[in-house]
C-alpha positions as CSV (number, residue, x, y, z in Angstrom):
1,X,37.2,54.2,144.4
2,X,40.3,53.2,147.1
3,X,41.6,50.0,147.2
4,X,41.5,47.1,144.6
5,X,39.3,47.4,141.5
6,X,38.1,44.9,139.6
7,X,41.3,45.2,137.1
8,X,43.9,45.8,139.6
9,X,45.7,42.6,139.5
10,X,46.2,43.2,136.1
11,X,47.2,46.4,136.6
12,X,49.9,45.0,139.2
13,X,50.7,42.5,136.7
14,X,51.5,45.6,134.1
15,X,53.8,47.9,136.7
16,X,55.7,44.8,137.9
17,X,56.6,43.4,134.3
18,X,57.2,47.6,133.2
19,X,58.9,48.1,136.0
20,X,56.9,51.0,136.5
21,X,56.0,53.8,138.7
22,X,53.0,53.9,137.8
23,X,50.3,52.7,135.2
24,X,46.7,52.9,134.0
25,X,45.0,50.4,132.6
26,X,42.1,50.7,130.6
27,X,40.1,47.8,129.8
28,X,36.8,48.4,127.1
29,X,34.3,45.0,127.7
30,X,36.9,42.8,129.3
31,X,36.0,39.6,130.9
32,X,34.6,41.2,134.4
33,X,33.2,44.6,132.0
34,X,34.7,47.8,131.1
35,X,37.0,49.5,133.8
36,X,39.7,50.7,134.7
37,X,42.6,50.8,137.3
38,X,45.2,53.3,138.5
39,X,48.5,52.2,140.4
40,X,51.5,55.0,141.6
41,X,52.7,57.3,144.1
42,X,50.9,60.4,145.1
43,X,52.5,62.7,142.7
44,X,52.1,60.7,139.9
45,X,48.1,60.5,140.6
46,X,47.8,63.9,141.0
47,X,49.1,64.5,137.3
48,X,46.6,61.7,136.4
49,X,44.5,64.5,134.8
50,X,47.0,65.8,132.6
51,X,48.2,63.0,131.6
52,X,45.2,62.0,130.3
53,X,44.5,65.5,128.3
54,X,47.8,64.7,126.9
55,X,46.7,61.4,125.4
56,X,43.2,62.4,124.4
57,X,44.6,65.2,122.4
58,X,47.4,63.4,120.8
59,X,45.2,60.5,119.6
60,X,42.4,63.7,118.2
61,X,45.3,65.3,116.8
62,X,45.8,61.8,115.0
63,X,49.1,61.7,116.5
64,X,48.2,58.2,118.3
65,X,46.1,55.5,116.9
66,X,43.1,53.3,118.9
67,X,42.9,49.8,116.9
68,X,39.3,48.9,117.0
């Protein structure tokens, strides 16, 4: 999906205060449901992907923690 999601003002909100190029925000049965939203500059979305393979294998690798 383009344009503002559902969580995209929080995202916003995130960046701004990180001062960030770019963020994902992941939210799991937040007040408006489970979704997500993605904020950055073209280069940085494209390495969305493998950014994300980078995480997911870390945390399986039990080299991140998800609190519950």
């Amino acid at each position: 999906m383009d344009g503002p999601g559902k969580y995209d003002q929080l995202a916003t909100y995130v960046r701004e205060q990180a001062q960030a190029e770019g963020v994902v925000v992941m939210v799991h049965r937040g007040d408006k449901g489970s979704g997500f939203s993605v904020q950055g500059p073209l280069p940085y979305l494209l390495k969305l992907p493998e950014l994300l393979r980078l995480v997911a294998d870390a945390i399986e690798e039990g080299r991140m923690t998800l609190n519950n």
